[in-house]
C-alpha positions as CSV (number, residue, x, y, z in Angstrom):
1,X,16.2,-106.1,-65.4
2,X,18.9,-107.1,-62.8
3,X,18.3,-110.7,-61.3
4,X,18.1,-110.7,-57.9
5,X,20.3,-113.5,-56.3
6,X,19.1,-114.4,-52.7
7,X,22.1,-116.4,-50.4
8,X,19.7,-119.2,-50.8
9,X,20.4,-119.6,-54.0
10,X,24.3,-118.5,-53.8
11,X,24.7,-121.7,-51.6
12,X,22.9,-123.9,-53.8
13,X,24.9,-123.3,-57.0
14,X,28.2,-123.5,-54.4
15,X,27.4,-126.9,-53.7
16,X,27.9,-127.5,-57.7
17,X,30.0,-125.1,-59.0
18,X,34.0,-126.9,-59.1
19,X,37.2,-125.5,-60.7
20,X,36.3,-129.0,-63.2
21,X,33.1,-128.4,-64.4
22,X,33.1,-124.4,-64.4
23,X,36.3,-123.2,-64.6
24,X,38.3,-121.6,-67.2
25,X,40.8,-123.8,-70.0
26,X,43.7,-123.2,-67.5
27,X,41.8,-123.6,-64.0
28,X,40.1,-126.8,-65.5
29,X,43.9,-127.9,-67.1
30,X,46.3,-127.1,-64.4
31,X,44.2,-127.5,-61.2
32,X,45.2,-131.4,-60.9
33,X,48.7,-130.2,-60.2
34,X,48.0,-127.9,-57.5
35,X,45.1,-129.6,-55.6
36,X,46.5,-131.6,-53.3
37,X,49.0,-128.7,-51.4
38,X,46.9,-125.6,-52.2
39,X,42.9,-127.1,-51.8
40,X,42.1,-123.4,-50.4
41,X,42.5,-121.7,-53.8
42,X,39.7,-123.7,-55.3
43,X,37.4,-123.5,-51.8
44,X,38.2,-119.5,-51.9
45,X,36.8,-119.6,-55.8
46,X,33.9,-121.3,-54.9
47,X,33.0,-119.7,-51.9
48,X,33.7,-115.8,-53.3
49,X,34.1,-115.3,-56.8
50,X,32.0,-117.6,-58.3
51,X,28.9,-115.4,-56.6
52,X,30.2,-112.5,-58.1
53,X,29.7,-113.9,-61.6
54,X,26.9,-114.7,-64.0
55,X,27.0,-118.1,-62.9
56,X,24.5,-117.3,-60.5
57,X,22.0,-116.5,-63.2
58,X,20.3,-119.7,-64.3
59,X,19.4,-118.2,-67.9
60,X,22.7,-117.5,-68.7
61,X,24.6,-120.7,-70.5
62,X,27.0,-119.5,-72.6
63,X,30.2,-120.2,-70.6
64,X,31.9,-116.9,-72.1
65,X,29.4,-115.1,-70.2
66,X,29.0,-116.9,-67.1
67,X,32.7,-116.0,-66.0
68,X,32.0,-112.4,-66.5
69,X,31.0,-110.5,-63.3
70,X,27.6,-109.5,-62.4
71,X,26.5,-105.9,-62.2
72,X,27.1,-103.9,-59.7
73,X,29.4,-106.2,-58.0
74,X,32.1,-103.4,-55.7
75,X,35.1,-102.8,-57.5
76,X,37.5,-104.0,-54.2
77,X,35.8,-107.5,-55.0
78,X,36.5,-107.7,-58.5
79,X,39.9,-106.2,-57.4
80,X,40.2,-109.3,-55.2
81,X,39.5,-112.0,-57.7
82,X,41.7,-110.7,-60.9
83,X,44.5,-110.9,-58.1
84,X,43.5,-114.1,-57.2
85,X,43.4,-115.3,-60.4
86,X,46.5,-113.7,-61.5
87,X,48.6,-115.8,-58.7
88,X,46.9,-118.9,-60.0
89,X,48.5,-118.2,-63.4
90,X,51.7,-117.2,-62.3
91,X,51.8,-120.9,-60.7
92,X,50.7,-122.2,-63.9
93,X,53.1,-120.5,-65.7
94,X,55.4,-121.6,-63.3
95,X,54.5,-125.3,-64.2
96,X,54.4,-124.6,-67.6
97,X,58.4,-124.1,-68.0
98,X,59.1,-127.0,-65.6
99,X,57.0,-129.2,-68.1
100,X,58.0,-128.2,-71.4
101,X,61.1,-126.3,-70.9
102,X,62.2,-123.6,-73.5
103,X,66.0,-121.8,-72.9
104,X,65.1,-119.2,-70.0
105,X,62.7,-121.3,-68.6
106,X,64.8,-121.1,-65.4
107,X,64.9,-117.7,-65.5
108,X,61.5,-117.3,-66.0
109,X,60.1,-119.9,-63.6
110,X,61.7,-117.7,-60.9
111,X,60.3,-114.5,-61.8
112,X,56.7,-116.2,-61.6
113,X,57.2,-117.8,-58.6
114,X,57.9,-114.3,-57.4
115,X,55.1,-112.8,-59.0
116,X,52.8,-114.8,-57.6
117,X,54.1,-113.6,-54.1
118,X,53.7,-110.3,-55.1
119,X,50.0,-111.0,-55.7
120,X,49.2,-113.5,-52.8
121,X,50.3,-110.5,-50.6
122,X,48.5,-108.0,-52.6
123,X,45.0,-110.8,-52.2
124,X,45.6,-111.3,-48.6
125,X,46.0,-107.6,-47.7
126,X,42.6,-106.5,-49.8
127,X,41.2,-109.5,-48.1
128,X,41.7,-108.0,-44.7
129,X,40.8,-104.7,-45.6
130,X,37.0,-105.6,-46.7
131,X,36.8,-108.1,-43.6
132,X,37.9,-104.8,-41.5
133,X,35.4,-102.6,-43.7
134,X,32.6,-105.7,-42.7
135,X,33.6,-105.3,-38.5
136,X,33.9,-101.5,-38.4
137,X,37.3,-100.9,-39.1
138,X,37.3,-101.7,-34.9
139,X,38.9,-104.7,-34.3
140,X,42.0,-106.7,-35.2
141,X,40.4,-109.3,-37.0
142,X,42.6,-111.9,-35.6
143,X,39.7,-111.3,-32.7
144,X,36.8,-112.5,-35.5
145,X,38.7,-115.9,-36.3
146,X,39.2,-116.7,-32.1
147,X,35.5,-115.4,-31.4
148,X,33.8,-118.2,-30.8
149,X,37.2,-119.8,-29.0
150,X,36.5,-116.8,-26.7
151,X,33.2,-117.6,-25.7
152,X,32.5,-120.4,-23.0
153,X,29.1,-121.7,-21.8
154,X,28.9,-119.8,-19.0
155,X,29.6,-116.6,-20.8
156,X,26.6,-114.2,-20.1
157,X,25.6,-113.0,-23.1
158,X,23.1,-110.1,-22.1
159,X,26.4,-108.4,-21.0
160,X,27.0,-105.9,-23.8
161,X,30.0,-105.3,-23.5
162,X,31.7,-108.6,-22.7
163,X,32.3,-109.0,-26.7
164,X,33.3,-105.4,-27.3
165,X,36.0,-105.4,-29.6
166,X,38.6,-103.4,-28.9
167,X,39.1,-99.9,-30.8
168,X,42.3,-101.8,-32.8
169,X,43.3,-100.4,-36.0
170,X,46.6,-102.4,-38.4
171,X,49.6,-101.4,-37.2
172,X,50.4,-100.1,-40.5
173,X,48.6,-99.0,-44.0
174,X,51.1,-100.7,-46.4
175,X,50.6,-103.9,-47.5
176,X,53.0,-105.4,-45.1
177,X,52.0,-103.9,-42.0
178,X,48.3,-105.3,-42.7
179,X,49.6,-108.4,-43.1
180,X,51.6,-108.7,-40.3
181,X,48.7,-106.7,-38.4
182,X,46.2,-109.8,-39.6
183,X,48.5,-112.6,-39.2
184,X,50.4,-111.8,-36.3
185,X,53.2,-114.2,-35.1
186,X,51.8,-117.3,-36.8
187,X,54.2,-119.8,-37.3
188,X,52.8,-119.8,-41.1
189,X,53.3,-116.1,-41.9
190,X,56.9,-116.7,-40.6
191,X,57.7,-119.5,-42.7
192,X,56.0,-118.3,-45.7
193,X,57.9,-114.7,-45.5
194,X,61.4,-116.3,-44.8
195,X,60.5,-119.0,-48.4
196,X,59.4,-115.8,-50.2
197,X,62.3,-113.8,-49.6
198,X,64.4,-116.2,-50.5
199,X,62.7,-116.6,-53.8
200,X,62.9,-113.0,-54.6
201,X,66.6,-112.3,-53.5
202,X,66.9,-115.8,-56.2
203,X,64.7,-114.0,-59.0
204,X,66.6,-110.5,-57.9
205,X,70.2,-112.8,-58.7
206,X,68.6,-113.5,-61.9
207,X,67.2,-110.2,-63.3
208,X,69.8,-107.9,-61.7
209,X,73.0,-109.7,-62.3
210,X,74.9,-111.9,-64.5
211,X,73.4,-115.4,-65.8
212,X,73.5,-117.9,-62.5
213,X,76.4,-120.1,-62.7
214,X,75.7,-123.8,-63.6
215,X,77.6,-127.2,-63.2
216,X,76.9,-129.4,-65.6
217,X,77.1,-133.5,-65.1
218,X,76.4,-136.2,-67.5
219,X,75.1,-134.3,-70.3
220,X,72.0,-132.0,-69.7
221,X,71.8,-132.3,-65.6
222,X,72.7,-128.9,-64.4
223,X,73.5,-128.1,-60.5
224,X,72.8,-124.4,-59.6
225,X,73.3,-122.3,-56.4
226,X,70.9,-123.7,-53.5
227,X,68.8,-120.2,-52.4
228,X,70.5,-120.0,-49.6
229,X,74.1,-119.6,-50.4
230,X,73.2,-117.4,-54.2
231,X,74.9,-114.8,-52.7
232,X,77.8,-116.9,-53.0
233,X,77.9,-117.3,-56.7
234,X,77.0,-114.1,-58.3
235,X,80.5,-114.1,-60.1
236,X,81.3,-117.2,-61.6
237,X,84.7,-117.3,-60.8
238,X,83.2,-118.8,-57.7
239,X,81.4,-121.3,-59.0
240,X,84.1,-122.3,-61.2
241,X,85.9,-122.9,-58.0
242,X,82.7,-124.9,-56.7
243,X,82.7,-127.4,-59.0
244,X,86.6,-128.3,-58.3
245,X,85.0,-128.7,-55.0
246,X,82.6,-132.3,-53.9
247,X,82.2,-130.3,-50.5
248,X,80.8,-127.5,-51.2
249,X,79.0,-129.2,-54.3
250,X,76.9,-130.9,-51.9
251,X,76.5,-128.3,-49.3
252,X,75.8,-125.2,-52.0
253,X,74.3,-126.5,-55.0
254,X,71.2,-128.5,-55.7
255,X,70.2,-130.4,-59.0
256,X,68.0,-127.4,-61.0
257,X,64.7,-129.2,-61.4
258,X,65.1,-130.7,-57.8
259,X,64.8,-127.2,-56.8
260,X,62.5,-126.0,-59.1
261,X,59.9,-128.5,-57.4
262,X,60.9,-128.2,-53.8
263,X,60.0,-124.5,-54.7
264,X,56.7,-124.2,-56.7
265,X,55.4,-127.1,-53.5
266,X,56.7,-125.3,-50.5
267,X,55.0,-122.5,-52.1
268,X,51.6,-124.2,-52.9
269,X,51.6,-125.6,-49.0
270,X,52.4,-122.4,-47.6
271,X,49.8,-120.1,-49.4
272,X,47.0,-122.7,-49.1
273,X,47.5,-122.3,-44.9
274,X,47.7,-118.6,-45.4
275,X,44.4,-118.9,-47.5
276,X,42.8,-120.7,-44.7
277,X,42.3,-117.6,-42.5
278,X,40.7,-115.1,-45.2
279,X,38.4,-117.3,-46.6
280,X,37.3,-118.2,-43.2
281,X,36.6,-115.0,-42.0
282,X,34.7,-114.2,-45.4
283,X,32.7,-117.8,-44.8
284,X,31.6,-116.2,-41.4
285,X,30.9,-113.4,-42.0
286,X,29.0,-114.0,-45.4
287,X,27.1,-117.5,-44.7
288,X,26.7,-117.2,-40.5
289,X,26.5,-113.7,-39.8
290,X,25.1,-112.6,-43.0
291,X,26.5,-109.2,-42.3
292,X,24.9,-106.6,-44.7
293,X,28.1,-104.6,-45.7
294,X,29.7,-108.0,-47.5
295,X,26.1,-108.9,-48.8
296,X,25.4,-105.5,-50.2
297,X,29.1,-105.6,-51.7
298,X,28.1,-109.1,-53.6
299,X,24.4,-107.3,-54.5
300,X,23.2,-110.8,-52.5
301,X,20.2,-110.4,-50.0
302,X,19.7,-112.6,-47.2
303,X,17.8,-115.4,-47.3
């Protein structure tokens, strides 16, 4: 017999349910690194995957089983939360090589950095595509974030058609057309595509071509190409002439692990402000609207 799990309920075991006390080894382990720049990942957890669990099932104790998903949860859901979960990892992994460092731990930090770009996109552009599925498929969901910024107390609400939204569909179907579709010319989504870029044209230097070029000073402290100017530096001829060179030291290169940190936080910062629209939409949508497409989606009822 299926349990039936009422919003009531989903909001009560919300209130309790923390990355410390019910997450997994790694979420519980890791999550004190990340908190403080990317607070969103663990508010999204709470707020969306942790009702598509067995946690929501008071009977069930063993911890094995409360992670699993509940039955008949819709598959673009679960799709949702393995890619959410799958960035977090990559960012752990990420923090395992800066912590205990093995020889390509460089290397590999880069290509997890990237990874986890590759599935932040592929989170945030599911994420608009159920919040479009929940509106119709009608409006440019920008509109649902600014809705109640577009209503004033004068508005006359028995007009109908004051709050029509517009027949809007993304300006695109691949991935980066939603994104830019749902985040439009935010100052965020700028930043955060320039810093990703960069980290993949750095990871790109590292799988495609020869081993980065490193300057080595007093003993183990390595200097390597700054993101910015690795397109400099793919031959190490040139870096060989870099090092002859205090100017261009300073200017091009950066300590490794300097950068290494500087990376993995700008990171953290910018996807916890991309996380803020997504999981505020859902929030509306879920607890204030209680709109029956993303309930039925959750098998959640209302009340």
């Amino acid at each position: 017999m299926q349990y039936i799990v009422t919003l009531g309920s989903t909001i009560e075991v919300i209130k309790k349910t923390y990355f410390a006390n019910e997450g997994d080894y790694y979420q519980k382990s890791y999550w004190p690194l990340l908190k403080e720049r990317f607070p969103n990942c663990e508010d999204y957890w709470r707020n969306f995957v942790v009702p598509m669990t067995r946690r929501m099932e008071p009977s069930v104790t063993d911890q094995r089983q409360r992670i699993l998903p509940r039955k008949h949860v819709s598959e673009d859901l679960l799709d949702l939360a393995s890619l959410h979960y799958s960035m977090f990892m990559h960012l752990v992994f990420s923090y395992d090589h800066m912590m205990s460092p093995r020889l390509s731990s460089f290397e590999d930090f880069y290509l997890h950095l990237a990874g986890a770009c590759d599935l932040a996109e592929g989170f945030l552009a599911g994420s608009y595509l159920v919040i479009l599925e929940c509106v119709g498929g009608r409006a440019n969901v920008s509109q649902l974030a600014r809705r109640e910024e577009a209503r004033s107390p004068a508005e006359d609400q028995s007009d109908p058609g004051q709050m029509a939204p517009a027949a809007l569909t993304p300006a695109s179907t691949g991935r980066q057309g939603l994104l830019d579709d749902y985040f439009g010319a935010s100052e965020e989504w700028k930043q955060y595509r320039y810093h990703a870029r960069k980290l993949r044209e750095y990871r790109d230097a590292i799988w495609r071509n020869v081993q980065i070029g490193r300057v080595l000073f007093a003993g183990d402290m390595a200097l390597v190409p700054r993101k910015e100017h690795i397109a400099d530096y793919s031959r190490w001829p040139s870096v060989h002439l870099a090092a002859e060179d205090p100017g261009r030291l300073q200017n091009h290169f950066i300590v490794m692990k300097e950068q290494m940190v500087q990376d993995i936080e700008t990171l953290e910062t910018m996807l916890n402000g991309l996380w803020h629209r997504p999981t505020a939409d859902l929030k509306r949508l879920f607890f204030d609207d209680q709109n029956a497409i993303i309930l039925a989606k959750y098998q959640i009822t209302p009340g």
